[in-house]
C-alpha positions as CSV (number, residue, x, y, z in Angstrom):
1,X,-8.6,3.5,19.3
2,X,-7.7,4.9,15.6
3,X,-4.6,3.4,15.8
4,X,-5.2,0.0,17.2
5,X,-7.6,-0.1,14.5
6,X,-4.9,1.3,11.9
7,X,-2.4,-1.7,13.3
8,X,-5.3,-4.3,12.9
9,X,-5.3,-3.4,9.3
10,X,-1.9,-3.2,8.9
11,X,-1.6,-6.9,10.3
12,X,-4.5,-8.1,8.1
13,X,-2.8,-6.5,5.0
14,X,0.3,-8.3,5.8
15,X,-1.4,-11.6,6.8
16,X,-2.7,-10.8,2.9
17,X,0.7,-11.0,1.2
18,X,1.5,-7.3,1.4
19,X,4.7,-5.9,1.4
20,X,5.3,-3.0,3.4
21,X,7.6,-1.0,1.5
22,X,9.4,2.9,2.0
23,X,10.6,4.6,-0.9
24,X,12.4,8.2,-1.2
25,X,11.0,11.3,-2.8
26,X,11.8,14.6,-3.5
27,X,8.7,15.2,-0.6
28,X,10.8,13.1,1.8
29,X,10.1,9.1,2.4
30,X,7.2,7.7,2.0
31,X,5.4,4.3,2.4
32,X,3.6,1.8,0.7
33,X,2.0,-1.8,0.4
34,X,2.2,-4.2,-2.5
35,X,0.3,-7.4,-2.9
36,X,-0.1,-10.0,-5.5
37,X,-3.8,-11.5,-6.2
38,X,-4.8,-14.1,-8.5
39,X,-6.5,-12.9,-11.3
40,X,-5.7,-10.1,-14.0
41,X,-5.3,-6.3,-14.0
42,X,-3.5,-4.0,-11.3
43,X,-4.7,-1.6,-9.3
44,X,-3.4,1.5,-7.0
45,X,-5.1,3.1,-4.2
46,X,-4.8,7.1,-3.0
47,X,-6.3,7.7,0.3
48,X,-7.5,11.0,1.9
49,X,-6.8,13.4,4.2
50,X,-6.2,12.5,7.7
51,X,-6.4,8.8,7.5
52,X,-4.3,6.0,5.9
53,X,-3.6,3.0,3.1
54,X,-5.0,0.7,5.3
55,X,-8.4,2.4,5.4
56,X,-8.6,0.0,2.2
57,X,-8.2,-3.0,3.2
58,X,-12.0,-4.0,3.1
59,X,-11.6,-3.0,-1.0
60,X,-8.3,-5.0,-1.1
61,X,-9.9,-8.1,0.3
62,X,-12.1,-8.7,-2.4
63,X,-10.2,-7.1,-5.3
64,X,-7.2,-9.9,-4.7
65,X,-9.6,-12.2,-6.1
66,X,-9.8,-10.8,-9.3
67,X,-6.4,-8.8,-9.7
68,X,-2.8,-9.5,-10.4
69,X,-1.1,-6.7,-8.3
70,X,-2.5,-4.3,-6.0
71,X,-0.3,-1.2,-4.4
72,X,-1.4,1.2,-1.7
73,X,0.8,4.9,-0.9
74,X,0.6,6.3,2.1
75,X,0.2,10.1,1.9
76,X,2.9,12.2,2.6
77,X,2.9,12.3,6.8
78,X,0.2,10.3,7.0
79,X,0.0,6.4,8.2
80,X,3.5,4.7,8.0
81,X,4.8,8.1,5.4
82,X,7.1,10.3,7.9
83,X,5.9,13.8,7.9
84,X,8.2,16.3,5.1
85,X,10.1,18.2,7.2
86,X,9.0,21.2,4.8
87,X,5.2,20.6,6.2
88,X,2.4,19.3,3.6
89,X,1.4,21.6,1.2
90,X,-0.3,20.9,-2.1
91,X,3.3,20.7,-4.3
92,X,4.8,18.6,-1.5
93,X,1.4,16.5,-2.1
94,X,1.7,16.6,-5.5
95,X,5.8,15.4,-5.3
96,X,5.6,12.7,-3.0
97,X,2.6,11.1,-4.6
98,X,3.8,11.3,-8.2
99,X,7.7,9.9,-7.3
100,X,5.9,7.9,-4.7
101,X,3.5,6.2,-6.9
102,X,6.5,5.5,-9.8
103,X,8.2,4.3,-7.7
104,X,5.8,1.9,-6.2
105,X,4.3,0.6,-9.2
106,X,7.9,0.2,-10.5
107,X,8.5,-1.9,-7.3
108,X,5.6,-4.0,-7.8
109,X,6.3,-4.6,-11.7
110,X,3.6,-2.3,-13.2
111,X,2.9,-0.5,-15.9
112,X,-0.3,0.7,-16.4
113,X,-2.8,0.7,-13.5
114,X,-6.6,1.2,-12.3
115,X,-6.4,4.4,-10.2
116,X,-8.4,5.1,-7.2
117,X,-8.7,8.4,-5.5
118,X,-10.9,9.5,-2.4
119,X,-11.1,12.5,-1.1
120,X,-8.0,14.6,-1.2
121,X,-6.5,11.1,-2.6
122,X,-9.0,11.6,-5.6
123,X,-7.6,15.1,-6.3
124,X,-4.1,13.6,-5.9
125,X,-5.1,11.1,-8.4
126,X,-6.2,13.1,-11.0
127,X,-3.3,14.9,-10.6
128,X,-1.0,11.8,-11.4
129,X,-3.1,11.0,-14.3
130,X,-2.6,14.2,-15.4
131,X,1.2,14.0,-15.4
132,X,1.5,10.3,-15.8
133,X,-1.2,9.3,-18.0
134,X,1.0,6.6,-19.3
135,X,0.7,4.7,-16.3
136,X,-3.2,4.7,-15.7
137,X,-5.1,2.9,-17.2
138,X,-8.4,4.3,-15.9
139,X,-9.4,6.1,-13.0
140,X,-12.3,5.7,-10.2
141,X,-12.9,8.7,-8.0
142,X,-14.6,8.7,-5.1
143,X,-15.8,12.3,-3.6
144,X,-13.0,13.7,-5.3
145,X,-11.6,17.0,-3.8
146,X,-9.5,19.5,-5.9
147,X,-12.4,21.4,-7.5
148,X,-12.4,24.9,-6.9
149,X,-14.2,26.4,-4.0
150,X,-15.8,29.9,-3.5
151,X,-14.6,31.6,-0.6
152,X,-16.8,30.8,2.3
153,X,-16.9,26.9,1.2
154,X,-13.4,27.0,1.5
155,X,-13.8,28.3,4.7
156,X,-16.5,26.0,5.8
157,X,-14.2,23.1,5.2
158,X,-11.5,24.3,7.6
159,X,-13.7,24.7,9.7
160,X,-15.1,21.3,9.4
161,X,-12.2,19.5,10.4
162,X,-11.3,21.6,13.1
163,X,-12.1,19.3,15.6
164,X,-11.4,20.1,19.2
165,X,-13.9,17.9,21.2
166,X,-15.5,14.7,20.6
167,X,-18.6,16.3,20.3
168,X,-17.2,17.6,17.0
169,X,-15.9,14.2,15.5
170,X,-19.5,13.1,16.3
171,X,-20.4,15.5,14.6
172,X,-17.9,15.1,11.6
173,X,-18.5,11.0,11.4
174,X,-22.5,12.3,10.8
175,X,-21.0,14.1,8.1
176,X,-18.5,11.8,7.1
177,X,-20.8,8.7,6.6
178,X,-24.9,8.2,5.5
179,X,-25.4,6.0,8.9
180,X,-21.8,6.2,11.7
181,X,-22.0,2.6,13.2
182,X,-22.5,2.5,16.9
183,X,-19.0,1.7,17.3
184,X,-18.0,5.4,16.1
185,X,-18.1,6.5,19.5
186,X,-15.2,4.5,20.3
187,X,-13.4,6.9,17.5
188,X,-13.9,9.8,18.4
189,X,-11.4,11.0,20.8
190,X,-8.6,9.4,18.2
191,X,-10.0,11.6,15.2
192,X,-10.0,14.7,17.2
193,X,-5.9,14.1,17.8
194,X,-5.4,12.8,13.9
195,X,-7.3,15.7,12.6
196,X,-5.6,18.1,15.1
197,X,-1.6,17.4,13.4
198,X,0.0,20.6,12.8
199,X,0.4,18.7,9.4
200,X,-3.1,18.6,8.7
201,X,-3.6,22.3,10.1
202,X,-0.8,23.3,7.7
203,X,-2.0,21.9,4.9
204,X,-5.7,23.0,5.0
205,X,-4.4,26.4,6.4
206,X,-2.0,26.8,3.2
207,X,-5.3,26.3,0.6
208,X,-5.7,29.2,-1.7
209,X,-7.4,29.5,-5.0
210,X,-4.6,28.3,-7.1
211,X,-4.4,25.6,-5.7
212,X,-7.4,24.0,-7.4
213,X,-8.2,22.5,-10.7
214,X,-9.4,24.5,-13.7
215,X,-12.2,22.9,-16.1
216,X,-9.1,23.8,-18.8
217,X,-6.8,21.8,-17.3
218,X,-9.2,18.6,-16.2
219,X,-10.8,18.5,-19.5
220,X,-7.6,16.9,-20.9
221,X,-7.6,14.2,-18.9
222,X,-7.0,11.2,-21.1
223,X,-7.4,7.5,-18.8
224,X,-11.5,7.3,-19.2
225,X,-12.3,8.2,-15.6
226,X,-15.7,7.4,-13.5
227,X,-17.1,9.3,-10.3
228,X,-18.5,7.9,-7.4
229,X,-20.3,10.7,-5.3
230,X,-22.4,9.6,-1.7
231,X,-25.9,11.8,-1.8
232,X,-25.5,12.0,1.4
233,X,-21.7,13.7,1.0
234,X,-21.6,16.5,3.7
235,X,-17.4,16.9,3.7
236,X,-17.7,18.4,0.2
237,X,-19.9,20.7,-1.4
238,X,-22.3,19.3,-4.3
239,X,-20.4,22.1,-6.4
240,X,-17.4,19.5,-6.6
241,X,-19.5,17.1,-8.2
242,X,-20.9,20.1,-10.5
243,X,-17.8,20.8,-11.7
244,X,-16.1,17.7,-12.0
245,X,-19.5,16.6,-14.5
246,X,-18.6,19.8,-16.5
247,X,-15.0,19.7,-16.7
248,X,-14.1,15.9,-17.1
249,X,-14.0,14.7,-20.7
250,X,-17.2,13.1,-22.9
251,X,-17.9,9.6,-21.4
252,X,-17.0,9.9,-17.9
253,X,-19.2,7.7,-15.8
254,X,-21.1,9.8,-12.8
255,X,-22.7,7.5,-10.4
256,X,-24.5,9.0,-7.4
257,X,-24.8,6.8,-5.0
258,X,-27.7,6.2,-2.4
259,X,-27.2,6.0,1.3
260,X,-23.6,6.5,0.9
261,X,-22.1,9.2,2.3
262,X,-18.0,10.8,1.8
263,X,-15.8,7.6,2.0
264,X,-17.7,4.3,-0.2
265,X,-14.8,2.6,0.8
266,X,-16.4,2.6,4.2
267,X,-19.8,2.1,3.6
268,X,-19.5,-0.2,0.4
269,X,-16.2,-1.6,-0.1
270,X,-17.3,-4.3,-2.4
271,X,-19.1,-1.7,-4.7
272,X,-16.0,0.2,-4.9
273,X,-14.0,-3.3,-5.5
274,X,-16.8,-3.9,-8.4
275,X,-16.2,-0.4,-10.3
276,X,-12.6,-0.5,-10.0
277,X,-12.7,-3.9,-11.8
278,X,-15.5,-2.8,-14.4
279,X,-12.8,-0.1,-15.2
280,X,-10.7,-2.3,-16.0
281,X,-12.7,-4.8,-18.3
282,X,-13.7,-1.8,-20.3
283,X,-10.5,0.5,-20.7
């Protein structure tokens, strides 16, 4: 059912103006979308782990009202991206999304864009800002990963998404979202097989400690950067949202946000739609 829903999206994308577009990496190919709105600004979209670009399309629908050029990168191995035949790790990651990203904005006529992050995708973009702060112009992270993790959180979060029956993606969409719709039980056999990809095993097998942001190396973040964290968040650990309120620079926005869980986009698209464009009015 994941991927009929993942091909419904696709179509509505395209039915949208998007261009579905694969680009070469030093990762290995990956995919992306590009659509023209008809108002001002541009705007890119990072998802996370285990999903796909077209997880945005509710946030896409209202922000081509307002924007001139949207783009959306599939993840390395995930949604229309082939998987690297080196496996996903976090340089392939970091690789295919910065090369990836150039390239895309490059395709779509950009120069400077609003950068959106969720999840591992929020991680990913801080790490393109960091190396490419030219090109964003601010950033919105939503439940960012990439903080560091003691020990047993880092274990805790493998074992999260080690999902082998559908008893455990029940489980994970009650800890995915504030309040899983009724229709989540329809999902669940699909997320046990997308979370269950050697790829994804790989990657979350291949963490280690250096693999995660310092406060040294966040703190000189320059695009002016807001957080969007769900209180009822029970993917990550609250110590993400610590550190990312110590280590990003003076006036970062941190929003908590009520009954809203890991993924906005999900539960609130069109308050995602509405930071991303604040972001831009005041950067």
């Amino acid at each position: 059912m994941l991927r009929v829903v993942e091909r419904i999206s696709h179509g509505v994308l395209r039915a949208l103006g998007a261009t579905s577009v694969h680009l070469s990496t030093e990762a290995g190919i990956v995919h992306g979308y590009v659509l023209a709105g008809r108002g001002q600004g541009s705007f890119a979209l990072l998802h996370g782990m285990g999903t796909t670009a077209t997880s945005y399309t509710p946030v896409v629908r209202r922000l081509l009202k307002d924007a001139a050029r949207v783009v959306l990168l599939d993840l390395p191995g995930h949604g229309r991206s082939p998987e690297p035949t080196r496996g996903l790790d976090t340089r392939v990651l970091s690789v295919g999304v910065r090369e990836g990203l150039d390239a895309l904005l490059d395709r779509a006529g950009v120069d400077r864009a609003v950068l959106l992050g969720t999840s591992l995708g929020g991680a990913a973009a801080v790490g393109y800002s960091l190396e490419r702060p030219e090109r964003v112009r601010a950033l919105v992270l939503a439940s960012p990963a990439g903080a560091p993790l003691a020990e047993d959180d880092l274990a805790e979060l493998k074992a999260r998404f080690n999902l082998r029956s559908r008893a455990d993606a029940r489980r994970f969409f009650s800890e995915l979202l504030h309040s899983p719709p009724f229709y989540a039980r329809m999902l669940e056999s699909g997320l046990v097989t997308q979370l269950s990809r050697p790829l994804i095993r790989g990657f979350l097998d291949s963490l280690e400690s250096a693999d995660f942001f310092t406060e040294e190396r966040v703190g000189t973040l320059k695009p002016p950067a807001t957080v969007l964290w769900g209180k009822s968040d029970r993917i990550l650990p609250r110590s993400g949202l610590a550190f990312y309120r110590r280590a990003l620079p003076a006036g970062t926005i941190i929003e908590e946000l009520e009954g809203i869980g890991h993924s906005p986009h999900l539960e609130r698209p069109a308050l995602v739609a509405d930071r991303m464009l604040s972001a831009h009015r005041t950067s």
